[in-house]
C-alpha positions as CSV (number, residue, x, y, z in Angstrom):
1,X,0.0,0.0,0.0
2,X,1.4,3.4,-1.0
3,X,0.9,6.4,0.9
4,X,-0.8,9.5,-1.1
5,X,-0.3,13.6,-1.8
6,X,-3.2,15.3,-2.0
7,X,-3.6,19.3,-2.7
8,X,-6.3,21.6,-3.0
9,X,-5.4,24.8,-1.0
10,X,-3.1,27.1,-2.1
11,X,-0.8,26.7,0.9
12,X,-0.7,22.6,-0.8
13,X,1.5,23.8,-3.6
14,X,5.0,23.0,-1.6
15,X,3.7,21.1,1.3
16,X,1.1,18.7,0.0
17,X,-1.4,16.7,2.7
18,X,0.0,13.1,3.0
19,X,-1.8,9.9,3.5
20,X,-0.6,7.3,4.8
21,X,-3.8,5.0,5.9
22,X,-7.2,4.3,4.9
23,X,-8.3,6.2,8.3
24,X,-6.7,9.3,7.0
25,X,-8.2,8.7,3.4
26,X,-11.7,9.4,5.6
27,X,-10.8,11.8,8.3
28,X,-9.7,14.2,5.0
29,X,-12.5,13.0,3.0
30,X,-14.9,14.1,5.7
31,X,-13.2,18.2,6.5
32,X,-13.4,18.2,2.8
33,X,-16.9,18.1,3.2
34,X,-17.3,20.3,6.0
35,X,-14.7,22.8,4.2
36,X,-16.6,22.8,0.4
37,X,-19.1,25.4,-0.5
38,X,-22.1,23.9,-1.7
39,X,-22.0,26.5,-4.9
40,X,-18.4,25.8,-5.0
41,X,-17.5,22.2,-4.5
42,X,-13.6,21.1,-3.5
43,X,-11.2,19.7,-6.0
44,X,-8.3,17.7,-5.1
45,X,-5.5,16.3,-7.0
46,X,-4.3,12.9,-5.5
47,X,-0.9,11.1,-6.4
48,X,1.3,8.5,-5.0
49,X,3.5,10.2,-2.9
50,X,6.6,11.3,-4.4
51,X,5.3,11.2,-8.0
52,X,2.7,13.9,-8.8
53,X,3.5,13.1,-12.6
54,X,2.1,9.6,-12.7
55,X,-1.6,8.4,-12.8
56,X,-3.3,10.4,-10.2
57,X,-7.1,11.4,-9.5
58,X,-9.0,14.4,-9.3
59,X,-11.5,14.2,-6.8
60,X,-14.1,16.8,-6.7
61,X,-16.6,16.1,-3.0
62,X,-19.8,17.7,-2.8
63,X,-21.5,17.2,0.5
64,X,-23.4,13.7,-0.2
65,X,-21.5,13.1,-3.6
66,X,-18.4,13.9,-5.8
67,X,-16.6,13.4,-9.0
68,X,-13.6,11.1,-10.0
69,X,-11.2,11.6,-12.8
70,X,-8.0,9.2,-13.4
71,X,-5.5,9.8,-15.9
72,X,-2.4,7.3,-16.2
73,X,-0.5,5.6,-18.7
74,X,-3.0,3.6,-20.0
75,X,-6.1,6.9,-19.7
76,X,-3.4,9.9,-21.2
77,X,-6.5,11.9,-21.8
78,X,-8.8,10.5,-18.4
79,X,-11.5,8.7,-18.0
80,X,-14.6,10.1,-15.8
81,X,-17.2,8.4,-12.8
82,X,-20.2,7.8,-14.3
83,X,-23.5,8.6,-11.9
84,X,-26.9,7.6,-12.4
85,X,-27.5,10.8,-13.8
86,X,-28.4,11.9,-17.5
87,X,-25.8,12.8,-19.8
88,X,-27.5,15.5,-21.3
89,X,-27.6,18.6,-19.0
90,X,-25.1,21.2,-17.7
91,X,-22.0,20.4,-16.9
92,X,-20.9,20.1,-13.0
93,X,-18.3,22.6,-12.0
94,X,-15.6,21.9,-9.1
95,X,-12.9,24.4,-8.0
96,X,-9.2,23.2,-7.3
97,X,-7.6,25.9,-6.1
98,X,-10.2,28.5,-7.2
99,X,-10.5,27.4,-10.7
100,X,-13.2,26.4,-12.0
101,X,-13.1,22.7,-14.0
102,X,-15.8,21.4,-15.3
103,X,-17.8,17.1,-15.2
104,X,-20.1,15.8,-17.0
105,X,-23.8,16.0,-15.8
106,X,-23.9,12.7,-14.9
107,X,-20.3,12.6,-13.6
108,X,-21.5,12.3,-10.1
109,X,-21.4,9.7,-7.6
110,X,-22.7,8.9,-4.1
111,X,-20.0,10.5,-1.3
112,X,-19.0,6.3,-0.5
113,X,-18.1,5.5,-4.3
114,X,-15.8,8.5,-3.7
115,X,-14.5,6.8,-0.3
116,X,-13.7,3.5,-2.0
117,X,-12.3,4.6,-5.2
118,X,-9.6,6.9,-3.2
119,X,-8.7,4.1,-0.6
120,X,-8.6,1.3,-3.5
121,X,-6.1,3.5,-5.7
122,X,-4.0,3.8,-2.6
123,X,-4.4,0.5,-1.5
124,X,-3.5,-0.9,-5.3
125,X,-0.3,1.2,-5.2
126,X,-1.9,3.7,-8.3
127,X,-4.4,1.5,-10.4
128,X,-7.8,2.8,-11.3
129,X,-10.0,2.4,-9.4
130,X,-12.6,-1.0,-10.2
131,X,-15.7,0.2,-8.1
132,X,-16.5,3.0,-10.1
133,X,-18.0,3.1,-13.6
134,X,-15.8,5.0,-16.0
135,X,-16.3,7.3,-19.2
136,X,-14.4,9.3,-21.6
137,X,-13.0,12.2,-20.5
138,X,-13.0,13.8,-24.0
């Protein structure tokens, strides 16, 4: 099991927040969600720590939901979670940093599918995540 960088402040960009166990994965999961404006929804950027240039995850967290994109070697370009929602319909917006990135509308996924994908890329030393459902990033 690797341990994991995660930024989304500002003050991240040096001195990322590191995680080394599946209890950390949920103690920062859940400030995230105390700490993200409902109109403005948390971004993070996850890695294996060390290597912010290898596959990684954005994970956006909502207060009962989120977002999930991977990119690796395999996904250049990314591949998206894929909600129950409709694909036609305006696109959800989440803020790393302050800047605004936009999902697709039916890029959203209940706040656990957000718990287990994070704690199974760590766990699986970088690998996408299995218990999501995945689309094109494109």
């Amino acid at each position: 099991m690797g341990a994991l960088d995660v930024y989304y402040l500002y003050e991240h960009g040096d001195i990322p927040v590191t995680l080394s166990t599946v209890d950390e994965v949920d103690a920062l999961l859940d400030r995230v969600r105390v700490e993200s404006p409902p109109a403005a929804p948390m971004l993070m950027d996850v890695h294996l720590s060390g290597d912010p240039y290898a596959q990684g995850l954005d994970v956006g967290v909502a207060v009962d939901r989120g977002v999930i994109r991977y990119s690796g070697r395999e996904w250049p370009h990314g591949v998206v979670s894929t909600g129950d929602g409709s694909a036609d319909g305006e696109p959800r917006s989440y803020f790393y940093m302050g800047h605004g990135r936009e999902f697709p509308a039916n890029s959203e996924v209940p706040i656990d599918v957000i718990r287990k994908a994070v704690k199974e890329f760590m766990e699986s030393n970088g690998a996408r995540p299995t218990c999501v459902r995945w689309q094109d990033a494109s």
